[in-house]
N, C-alpha and C positions, 0 to 999 in steps of 0.2 A: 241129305243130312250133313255130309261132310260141309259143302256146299254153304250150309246156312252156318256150320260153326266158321267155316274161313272168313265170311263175311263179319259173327260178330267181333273175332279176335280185330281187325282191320281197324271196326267201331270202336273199340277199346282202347285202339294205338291213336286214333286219329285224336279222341276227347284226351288219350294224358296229355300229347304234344299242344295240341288247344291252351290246356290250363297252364305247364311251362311255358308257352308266348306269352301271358296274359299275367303271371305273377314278374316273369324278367320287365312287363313294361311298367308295371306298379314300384318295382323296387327305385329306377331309372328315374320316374316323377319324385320320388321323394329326394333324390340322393341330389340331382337338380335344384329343388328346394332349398335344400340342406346350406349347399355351395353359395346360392344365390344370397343366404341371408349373412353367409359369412363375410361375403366379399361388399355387404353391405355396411357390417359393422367394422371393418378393415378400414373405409374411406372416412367415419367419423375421427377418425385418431388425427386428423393432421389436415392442411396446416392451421396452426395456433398462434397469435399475436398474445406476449403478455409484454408487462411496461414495470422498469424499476422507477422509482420518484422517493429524490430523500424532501421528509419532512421539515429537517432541520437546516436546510441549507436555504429551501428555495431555488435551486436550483433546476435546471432545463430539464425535461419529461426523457429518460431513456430509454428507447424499444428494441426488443429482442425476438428474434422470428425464431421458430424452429418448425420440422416438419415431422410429422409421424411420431415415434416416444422418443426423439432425441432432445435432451434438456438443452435450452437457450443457454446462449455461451455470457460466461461470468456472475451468473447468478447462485451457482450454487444449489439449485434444485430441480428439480424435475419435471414437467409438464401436467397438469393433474387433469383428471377425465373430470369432464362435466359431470356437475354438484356431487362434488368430492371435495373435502376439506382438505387444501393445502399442505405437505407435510411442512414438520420445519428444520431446515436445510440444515445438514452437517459437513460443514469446507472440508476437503480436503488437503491434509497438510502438504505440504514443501518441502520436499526435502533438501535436507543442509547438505551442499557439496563440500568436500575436501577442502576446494579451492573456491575463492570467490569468482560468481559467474562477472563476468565481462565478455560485452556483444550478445549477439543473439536475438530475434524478433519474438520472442514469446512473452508472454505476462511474468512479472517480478515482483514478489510481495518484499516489502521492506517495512521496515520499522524505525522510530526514533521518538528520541526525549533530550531532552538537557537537565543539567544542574541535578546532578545525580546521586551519587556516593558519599556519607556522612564520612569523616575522619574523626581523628584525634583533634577535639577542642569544639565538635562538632554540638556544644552542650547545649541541649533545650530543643534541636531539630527533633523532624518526627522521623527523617533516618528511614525509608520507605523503597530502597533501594529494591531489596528481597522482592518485595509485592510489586514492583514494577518489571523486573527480571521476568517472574513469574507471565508476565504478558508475554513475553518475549519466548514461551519456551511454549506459549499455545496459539499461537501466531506462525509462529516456525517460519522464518524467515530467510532468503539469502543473502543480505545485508543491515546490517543494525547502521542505523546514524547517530553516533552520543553528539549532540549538541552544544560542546562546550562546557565549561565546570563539571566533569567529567568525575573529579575527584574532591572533596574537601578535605580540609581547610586552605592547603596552600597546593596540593598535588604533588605530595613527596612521592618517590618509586615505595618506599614504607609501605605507606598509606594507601594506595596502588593494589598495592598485593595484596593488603588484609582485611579489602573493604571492598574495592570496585571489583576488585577478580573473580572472588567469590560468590557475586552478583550477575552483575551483566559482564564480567569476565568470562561464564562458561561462554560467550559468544565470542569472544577474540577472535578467531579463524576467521569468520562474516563481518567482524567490525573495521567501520570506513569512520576514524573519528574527525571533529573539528575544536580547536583548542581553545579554551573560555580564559576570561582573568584571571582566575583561581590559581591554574597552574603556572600560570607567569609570578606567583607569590613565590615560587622555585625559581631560582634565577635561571630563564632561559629556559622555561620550563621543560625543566631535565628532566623531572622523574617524569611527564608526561610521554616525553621521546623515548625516554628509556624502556618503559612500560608495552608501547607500542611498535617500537621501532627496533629494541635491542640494546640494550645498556652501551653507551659510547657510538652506535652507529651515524654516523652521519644521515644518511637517509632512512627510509622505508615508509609499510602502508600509512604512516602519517605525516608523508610529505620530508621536505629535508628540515634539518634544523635551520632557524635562523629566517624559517620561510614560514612553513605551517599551514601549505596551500597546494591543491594539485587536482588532479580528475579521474574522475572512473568511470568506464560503460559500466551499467547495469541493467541487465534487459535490452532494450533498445533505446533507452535513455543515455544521458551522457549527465555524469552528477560530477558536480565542484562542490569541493570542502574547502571553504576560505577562512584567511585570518584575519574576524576583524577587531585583535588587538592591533592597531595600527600599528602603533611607534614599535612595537617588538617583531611588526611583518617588513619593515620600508618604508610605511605609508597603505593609507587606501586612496588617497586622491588621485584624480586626473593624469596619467602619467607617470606612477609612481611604477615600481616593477613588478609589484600584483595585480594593479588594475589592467596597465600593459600586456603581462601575460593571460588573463584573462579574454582580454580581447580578442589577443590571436589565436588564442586556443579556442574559441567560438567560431571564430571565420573557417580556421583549419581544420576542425572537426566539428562539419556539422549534422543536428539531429534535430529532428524535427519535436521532439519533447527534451527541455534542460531542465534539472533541478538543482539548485545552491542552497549549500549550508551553513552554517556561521553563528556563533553565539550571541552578538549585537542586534537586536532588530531598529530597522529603522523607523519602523510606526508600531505604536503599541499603544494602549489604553491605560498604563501603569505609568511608575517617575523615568524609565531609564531608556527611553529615545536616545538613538546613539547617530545623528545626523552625520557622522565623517562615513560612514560605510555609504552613503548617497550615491557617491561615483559607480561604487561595483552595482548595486542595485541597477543604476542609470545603462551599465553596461550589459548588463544580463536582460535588460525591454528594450534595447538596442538591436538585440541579436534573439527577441522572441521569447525568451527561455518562460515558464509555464508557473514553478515552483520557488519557493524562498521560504526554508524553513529554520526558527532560529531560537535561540533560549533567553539566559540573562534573566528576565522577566517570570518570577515562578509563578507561572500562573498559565490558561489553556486560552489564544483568542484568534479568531478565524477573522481575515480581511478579506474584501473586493480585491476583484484585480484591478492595479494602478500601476501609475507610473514612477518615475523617481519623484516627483513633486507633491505625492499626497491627490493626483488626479485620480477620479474612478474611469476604468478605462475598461473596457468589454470587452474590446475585441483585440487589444495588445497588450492589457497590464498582467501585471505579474500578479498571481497570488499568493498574502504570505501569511504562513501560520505561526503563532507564537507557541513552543510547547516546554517548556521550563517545569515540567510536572514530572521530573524524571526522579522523586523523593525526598530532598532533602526537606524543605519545607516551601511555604506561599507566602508573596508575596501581595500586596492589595493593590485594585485597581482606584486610578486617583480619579478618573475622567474618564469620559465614552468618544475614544478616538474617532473621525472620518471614516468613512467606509468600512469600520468594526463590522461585522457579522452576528458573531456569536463570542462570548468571551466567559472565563469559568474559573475562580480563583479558590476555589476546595476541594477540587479535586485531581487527585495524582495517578497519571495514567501516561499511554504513548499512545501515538498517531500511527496508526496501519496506513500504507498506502500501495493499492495496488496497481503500477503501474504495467502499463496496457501499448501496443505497439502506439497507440497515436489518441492515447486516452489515458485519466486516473480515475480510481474511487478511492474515498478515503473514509477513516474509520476515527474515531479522539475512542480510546477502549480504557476506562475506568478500571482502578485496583479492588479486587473482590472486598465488597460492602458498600463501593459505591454506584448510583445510578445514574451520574451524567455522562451523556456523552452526546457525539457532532457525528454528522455523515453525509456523503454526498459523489457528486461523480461531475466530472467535466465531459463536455458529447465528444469536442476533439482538441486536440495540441496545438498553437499557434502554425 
């Protein structure tokens, strides 16, 4: 009797241990499974090819790689999972340093317009200063470029303080300006030095008196603000002591992306073709430089890249933007210049440009109510 119970207890022991092996190899196959299908939907994530292309330029196809969920660089969004609708991208802003950035290899958003600030006698302008400002404070830039006519009607320091300050003034700190006709209606234009440089200073961020011309790294660009009032700079021609220093300060510092600023443009679609600025043009596709951005002209018009002669050139010219929509009022186009692009005479806005270690994109950003605008990207820098 005992005999036959030791045997069953034994049978009893042997069947639980049976079913624990046989449930631990079931849980094992699943959890297997499990792992298997994760590490399956892990490998879909990546890698992704997607492609920016501006519509309005015609310009070259740009492609952006990334791998896994990390967003392609300069676009601004996010990689999205197949058939998922694209979010739509919210930039991150820039923060405004203390000090303007100079050097440095990373991306620099900047900003610019001309022919800006209504004054006293300013009568009948649409005075549009405000709603162009207003660009500039959702932009958030490290560097503003005023373009010239800065102030109206003559560029008194007045006039200065109680119109252009209160506008694209909150940017003073960030602002690199270059000096239009306007202010040369100040004899020598004072209140423009004064305003920028410090009442009576000889120098400062706008260059010396007397000159109105100079450079700054930004980013990893090297940008010139020139004067092309001639007769109140020396001269722009061949040899004069702007075109001259120009020169050398290319040779001496160089970068492989330049940008120039200057209120005269040399080719436009409008009356006020200003052929004496030729030289510095001539000197800046001498030495590669990428950009030419310039006002005079109220009005928005995008060129080919060319040479100093009005040649279209691809692979050395310079490209130059007309942007004189800085608010006061437009100007009309009389004619459809040579290698024009795109050109836009109603609407008042600034040019975003996001300069890139060895690349730009650019943005023409309309004053709220209106809907034109230009955009585009270059692959690389001369």
């Amino acid at each position: 009797m005992r005999s036959n119970l030791r045997k069953y207890i034994r049978l009893v022991t042997f069947s639980v241990v049976l079913l624990a092996v046989f449930f631990m190899v079931i849980l094992s196959v699943r959890a297997a499974q499990t792992n298997g299908y994760e590490a399956e939907s892990a490998s879909l994530q990546g890698p992704v090819t997607i492609g920016s292309d501006s519509t309005a330029s015609g310009g070259k196809y740009v492609v952006f790689s990334a791998s896994g969920n990390t967003p392609p660089p300069s676009t601004g969004t996010s990689t999205p999972r197949p058939g998922t609708p694209t979010p739509v991208a919210t930039p991150t802003k820039t923060p405004v340093p203390t000090q303007p950035p100079t050097g440095g290899g990373g991306d620099a958003v900047i900003a610019a317009a001309g022919d800006i600030a209504c004054g006293v006698g300013s009568t009948g302008a649409a005075c549009k200063q405000v709603a162009t400002a207003a660009l500039l404070t959702a932009v958030n830039p490290v560097a503003v470029l005023p373009l010239g006519d800065v102030q109206y009607e003559e560029g008194t320091l007045s006039d200065f303080q109680n119109y252009y300050n209160p506008s694209w003034g909150k940017f003073k700190s960030i602002t690199f300006p270059s000096v239009g006709n306007h202010e040369y209606l100040t004899s020598g234009a004072s209140g423009y030095f004064d305003y920028f440089n410090g009442v009576g200073n000889a120098t400062g961020v706008a260059g010396d008196r007397g000159k109105g011309y100079y450079a700054v790294n930004v980013g990893a660009w090297r940008l010139y603000a020139l004067n092309s009032n001639c007769g109140s700079a020396g001269g722009c021609q061949a040899g004069s002591p702007q075109e001259t220093w120009l020169r050398a300060d290319l040779k001496s510092n160089p970068h492989q992306c330049v940008l120039a600023y200057f209120h005269h443009p040399l080719y436009t679609s409008g009356s006020r073709a200003t052929p004496a600025v030729a030289p510095l043009y001539q000197a800046l596709y001498d030495n590669g430089a990428e950009l030419i951005l310039n006002g005079h002209e109220h009005n928005y018009e995008r060129f080919a890249p060319q040479d100093a002669k009005g040649n279209l050139d691809m692979g050395k010219g310079v490209r130059e933007f007309v942007v004189g929509t800085g608010g006061r009022n437009f100007t009309q186009f009389v004619t459809s210049a040579k290698n024009s692009e795109v050109k836009n005479d109603v609407t008042f806005g600034i040019l975003k440009l996001t300069l890139h270690p060895a690349s730009y994109d650019f943005t023409f950003m309309p004053i709220t109510g209106s809907s034109f605008t230009d955009q585009g990207s270059a692959v690389a820098c001369h």
